[in-house]
PyMOL CGO cylinders between C-alpha atoms (Angstrom):
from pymol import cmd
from pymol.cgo import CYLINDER

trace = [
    CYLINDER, -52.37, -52.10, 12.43, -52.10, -48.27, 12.56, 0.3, 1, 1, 1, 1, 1, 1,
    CYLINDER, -52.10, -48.27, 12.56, -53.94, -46.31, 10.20, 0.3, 1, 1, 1, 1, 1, 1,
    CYLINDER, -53.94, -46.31, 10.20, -51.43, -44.73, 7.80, 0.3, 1, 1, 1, 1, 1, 1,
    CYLINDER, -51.43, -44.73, 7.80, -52.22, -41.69, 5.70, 0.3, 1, 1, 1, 1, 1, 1,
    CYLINDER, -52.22, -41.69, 5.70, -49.61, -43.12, 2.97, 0.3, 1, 1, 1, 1, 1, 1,
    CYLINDER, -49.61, -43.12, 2.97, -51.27, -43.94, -0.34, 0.3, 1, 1, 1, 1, 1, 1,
    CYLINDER, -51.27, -43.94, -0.34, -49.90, -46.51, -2.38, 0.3, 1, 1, 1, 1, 1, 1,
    CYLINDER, -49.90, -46.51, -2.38, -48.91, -43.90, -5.33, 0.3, 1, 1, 1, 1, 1, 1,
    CYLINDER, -48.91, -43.90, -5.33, -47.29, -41.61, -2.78, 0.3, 1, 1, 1, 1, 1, 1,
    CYLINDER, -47.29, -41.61, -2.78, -45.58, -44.55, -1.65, 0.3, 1, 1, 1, 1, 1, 1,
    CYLINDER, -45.58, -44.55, -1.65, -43.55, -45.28, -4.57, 0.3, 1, 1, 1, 1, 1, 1,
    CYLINDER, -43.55, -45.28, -4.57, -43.19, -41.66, -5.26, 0.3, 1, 1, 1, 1, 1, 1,
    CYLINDER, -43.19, -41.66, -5.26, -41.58, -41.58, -2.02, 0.3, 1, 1, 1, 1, 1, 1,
    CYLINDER, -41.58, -41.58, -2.02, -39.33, -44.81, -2.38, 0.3, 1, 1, 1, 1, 1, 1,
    CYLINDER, -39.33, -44.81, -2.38, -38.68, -43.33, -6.14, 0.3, 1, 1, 1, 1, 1, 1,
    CYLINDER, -38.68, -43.33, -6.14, -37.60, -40.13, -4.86, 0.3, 1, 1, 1, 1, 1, 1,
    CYLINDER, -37.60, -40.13, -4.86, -35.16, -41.86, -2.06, 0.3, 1, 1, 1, 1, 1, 1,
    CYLINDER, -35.16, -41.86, -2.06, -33.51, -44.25, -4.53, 0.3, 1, 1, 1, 1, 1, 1,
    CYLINDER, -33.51, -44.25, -4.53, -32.42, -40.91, -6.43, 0.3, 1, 1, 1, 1, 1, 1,
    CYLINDER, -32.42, -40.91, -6.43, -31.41, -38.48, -3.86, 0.3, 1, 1, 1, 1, 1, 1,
    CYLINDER, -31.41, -38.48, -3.86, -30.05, -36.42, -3.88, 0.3, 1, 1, 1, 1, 1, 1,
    CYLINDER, -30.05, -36.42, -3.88, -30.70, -35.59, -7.23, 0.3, 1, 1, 1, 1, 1, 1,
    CYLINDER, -30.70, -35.59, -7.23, -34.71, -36.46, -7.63, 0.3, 1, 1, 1, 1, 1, 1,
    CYLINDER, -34.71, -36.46, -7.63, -36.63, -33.96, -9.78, 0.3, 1, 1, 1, 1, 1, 1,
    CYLINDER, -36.63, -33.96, -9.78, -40.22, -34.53, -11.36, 0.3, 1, 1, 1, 1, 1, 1,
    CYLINDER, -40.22, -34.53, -11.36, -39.29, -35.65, -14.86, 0.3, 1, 1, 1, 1, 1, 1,
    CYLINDER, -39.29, -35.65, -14.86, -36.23, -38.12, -14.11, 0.3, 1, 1, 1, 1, 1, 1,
    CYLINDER, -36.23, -38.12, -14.11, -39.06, -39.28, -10.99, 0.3, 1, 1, 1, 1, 1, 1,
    CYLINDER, -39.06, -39.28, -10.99, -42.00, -39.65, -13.67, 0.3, 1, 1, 1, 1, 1, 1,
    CYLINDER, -42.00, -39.65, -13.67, -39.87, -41.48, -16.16, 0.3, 1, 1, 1, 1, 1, 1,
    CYLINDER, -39.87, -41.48, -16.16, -38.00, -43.79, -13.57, 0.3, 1, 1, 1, 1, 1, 1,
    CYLINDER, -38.00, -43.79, -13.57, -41.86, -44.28, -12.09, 0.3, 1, 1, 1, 1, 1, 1,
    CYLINDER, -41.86, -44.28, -12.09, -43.01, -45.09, -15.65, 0.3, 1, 1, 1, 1, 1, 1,
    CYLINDER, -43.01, -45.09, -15.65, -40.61, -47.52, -16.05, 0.3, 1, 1, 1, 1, 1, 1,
    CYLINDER, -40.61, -47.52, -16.05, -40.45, -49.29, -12.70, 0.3, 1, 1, 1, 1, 1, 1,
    CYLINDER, -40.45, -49.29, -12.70, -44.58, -50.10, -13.09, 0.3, 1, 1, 1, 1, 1, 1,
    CYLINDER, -44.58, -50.10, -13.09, -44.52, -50.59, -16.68, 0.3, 1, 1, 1, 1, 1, 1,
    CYLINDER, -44.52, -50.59, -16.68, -47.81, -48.24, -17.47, 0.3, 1, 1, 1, 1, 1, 1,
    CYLINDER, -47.81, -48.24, -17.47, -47.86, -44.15, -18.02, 0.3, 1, 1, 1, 1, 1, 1,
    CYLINDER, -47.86, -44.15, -18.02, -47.08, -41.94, -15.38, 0.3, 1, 1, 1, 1, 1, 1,
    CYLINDER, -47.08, -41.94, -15.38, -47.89, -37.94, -16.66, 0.3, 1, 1, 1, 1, 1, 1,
    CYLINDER, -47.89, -37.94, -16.66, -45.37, -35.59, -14.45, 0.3, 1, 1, 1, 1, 1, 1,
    CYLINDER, -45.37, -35.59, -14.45, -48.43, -34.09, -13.74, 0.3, 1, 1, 1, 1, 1, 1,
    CYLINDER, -48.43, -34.09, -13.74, -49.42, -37.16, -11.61, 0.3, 1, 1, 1, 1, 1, 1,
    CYLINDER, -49.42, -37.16, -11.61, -46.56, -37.31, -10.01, 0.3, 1, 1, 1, 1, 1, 1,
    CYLINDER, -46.56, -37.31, -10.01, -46.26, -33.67, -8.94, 0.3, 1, 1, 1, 1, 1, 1,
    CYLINDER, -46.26, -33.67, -8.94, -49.64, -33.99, -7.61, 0.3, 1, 1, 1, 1, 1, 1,
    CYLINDER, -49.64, -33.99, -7.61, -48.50, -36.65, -5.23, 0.3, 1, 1, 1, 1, 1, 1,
    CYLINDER, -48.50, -36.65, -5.23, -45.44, -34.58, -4.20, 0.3, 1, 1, 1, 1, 1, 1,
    CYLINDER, -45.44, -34.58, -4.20, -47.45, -31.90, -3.25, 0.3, 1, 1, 1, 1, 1, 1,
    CYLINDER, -47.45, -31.90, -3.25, -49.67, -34.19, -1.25, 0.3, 1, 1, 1, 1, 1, 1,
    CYLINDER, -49.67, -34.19, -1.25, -46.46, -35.67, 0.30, 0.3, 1, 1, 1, 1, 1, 1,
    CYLINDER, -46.46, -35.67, 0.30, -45.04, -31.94, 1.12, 0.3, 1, 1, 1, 1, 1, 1,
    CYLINDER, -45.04, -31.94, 1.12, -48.28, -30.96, 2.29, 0.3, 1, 1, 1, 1, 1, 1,
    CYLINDER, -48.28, -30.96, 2.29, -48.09, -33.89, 4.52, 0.3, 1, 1, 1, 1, 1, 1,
    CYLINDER, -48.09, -33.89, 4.52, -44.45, -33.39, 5.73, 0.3, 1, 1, 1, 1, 1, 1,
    CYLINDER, -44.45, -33.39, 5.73, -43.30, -36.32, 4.27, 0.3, 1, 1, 1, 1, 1, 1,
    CYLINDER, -43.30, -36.32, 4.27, -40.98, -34.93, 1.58, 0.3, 1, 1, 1, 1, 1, 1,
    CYLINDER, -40.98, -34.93, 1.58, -38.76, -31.37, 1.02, 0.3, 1, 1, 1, 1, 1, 1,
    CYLINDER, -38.76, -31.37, 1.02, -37.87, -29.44, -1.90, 0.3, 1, 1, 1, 1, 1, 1,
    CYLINDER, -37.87, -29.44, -1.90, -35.52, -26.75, -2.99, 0.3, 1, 1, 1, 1, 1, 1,
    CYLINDER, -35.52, -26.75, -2.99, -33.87, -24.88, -6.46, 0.3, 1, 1, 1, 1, 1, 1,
    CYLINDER, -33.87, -24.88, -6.46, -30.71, -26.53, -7.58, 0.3, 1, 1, 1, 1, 1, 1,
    CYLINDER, -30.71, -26.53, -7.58, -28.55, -24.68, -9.80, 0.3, 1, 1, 1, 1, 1, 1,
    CYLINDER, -28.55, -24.68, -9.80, -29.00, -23.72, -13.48, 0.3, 1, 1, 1, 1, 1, 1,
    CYLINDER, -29.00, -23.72, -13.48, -27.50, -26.13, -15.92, 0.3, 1, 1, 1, 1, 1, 1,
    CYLINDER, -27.50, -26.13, -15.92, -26.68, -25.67, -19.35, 0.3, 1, 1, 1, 1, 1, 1,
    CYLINDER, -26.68, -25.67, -19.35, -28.42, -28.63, -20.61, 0.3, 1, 1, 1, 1, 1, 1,
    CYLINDER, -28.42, -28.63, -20.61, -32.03, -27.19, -19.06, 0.3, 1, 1, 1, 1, 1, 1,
    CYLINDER, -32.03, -27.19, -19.06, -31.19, -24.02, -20.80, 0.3, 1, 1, 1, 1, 1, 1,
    CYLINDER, -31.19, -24.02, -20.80, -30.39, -22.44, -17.80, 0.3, 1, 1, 1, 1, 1, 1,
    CYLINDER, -30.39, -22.44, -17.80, -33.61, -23.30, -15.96, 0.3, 1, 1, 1, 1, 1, 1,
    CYLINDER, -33.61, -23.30, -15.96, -33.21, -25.02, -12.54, 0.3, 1, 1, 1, 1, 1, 1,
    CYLINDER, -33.21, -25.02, -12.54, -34.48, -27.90, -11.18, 0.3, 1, 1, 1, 1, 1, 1,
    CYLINDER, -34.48, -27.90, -11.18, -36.66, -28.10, -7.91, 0.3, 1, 1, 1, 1, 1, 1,
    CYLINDER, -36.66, -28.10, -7.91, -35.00, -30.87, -6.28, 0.3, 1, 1, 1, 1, 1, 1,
    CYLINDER, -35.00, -30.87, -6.28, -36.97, -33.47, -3.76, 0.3, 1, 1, 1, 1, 1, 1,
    CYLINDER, -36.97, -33.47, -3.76, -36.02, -35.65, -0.75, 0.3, 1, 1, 1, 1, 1, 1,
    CYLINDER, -36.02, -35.65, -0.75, -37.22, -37.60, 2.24, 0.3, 1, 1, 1, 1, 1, 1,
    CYLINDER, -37.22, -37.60, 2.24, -37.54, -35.92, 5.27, 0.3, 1, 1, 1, 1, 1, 1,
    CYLINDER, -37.54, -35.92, 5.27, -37.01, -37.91, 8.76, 0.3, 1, 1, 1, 1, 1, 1,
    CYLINDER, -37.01, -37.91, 8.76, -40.95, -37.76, 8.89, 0.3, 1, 1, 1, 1, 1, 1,
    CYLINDER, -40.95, -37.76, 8.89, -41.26, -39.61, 5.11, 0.3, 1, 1, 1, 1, 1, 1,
    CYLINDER, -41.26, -39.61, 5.11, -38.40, -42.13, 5.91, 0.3, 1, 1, 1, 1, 1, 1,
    CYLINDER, -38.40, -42.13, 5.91, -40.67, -42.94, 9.74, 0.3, 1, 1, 1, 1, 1, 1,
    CYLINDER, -40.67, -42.94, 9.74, -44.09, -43.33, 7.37, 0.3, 1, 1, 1, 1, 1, 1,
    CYLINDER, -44.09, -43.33, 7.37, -41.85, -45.79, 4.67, 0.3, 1, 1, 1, 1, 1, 1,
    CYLINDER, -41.85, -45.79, 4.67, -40.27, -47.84, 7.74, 0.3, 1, 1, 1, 1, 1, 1,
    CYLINDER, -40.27, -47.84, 7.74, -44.12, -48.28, 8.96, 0.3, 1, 1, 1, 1, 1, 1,
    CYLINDER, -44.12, -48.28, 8.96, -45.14, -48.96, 5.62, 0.3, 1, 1, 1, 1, 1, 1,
    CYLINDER, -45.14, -48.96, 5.62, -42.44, -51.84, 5.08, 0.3, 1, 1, 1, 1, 1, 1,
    CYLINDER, -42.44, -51.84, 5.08, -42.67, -53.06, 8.57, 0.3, 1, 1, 1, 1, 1, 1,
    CYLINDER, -42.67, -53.06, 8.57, -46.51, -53.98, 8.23, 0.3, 1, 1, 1, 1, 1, 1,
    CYLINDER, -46.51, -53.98, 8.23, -45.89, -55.22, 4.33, 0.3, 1, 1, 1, 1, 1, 1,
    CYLINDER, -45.89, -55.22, 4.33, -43.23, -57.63, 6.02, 0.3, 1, 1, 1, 1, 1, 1,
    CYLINDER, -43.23, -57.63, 6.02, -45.70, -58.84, 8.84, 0.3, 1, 1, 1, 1, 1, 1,
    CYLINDER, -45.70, -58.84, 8.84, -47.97, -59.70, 6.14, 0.3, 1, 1, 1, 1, 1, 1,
    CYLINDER, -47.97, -59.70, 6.14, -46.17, -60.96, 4.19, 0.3, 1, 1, 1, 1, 1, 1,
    CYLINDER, -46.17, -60.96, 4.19, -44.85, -63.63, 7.15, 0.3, 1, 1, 1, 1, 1, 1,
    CYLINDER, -44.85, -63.63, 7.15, -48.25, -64.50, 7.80, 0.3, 1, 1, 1, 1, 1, 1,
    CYLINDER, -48.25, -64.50, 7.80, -48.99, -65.86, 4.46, 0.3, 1, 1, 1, 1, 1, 1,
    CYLINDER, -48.99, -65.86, 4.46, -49.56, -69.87, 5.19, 0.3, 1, 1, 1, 1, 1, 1,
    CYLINDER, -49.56, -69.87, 5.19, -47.70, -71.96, 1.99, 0.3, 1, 1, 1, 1, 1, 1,
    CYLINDER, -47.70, -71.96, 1.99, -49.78, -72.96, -0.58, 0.3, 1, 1, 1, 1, 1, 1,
    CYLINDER, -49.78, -72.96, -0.58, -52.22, -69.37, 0.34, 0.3, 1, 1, 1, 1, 1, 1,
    CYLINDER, -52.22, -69.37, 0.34, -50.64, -67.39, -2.88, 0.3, 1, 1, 1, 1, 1, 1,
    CYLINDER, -50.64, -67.39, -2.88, -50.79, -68.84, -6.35, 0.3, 1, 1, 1, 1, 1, 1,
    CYLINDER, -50.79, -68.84, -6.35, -47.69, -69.38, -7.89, 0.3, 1, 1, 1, 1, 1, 1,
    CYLINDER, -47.69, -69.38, -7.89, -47.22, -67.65, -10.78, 0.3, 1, 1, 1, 1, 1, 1,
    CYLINDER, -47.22, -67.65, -10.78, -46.17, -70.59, -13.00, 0.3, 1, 1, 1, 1, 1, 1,
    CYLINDER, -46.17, -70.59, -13.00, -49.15, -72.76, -12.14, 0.3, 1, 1, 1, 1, 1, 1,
    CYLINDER, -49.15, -72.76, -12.14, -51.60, -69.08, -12.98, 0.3, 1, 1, 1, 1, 1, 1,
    CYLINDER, -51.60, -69.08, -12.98, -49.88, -69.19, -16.63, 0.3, 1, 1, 1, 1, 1, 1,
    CYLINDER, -49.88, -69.19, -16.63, -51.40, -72.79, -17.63, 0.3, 1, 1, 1, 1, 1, 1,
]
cmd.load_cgo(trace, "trace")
């Protein structure tokens, strides 16, 4: 297994951020993040990982326009780049092979966990 550099926060920052292109920004991310793991997720959190993930080459950003519902402000706008979507793919690839190994009867299920 190769050694990825991915944490498991960035991760779903990065899946979060692909299931809303092309319009991702840091609150709607937070909030759909939030909501998705059913716990708190500051947008300071999550702007921390973007950095980390821009840093990394993994994701891009740029203004969008003003809007009138921001007060004018704009928006710094996130996406994948081709390096974030390779990283994701390896990601998924090795959660899949994993997830084939698993012999029956190995996992729990979750009916038999609530009695």
């Amino acid at each position: 297994m190769r050694r990825s550099d991915l944490g498991e926060f960035e991760e779903l920052v990065l899946l979060t951020i692909a299931t809303q292109f092309p319009d991702a920004y840091s609150v709607a991310i937070a909030e759909a993040l939030e909501k998705d793991l059913k716990r708190t997720i500051t947008t300071g959190a999550t702007h921390a990982a973007m950095q980390r993930l821009e840093k990394k080459g993994y994701l891009t950003s740029r203004m969008g326009e003003s809007t009138a519902e921001r007060g004018g402000r704009r928006k710094r706008l996130y996406a994948v780049t081709v390096a974030g979507g390779k990283i994701l793919e390896e990601v998924r690839q090795i959660r899949e092979t994993l997830w084939s190994r698993i012999a029956p009867g190995a996992i729990p299920e979750i009916q038999s966990l609530q009695k």
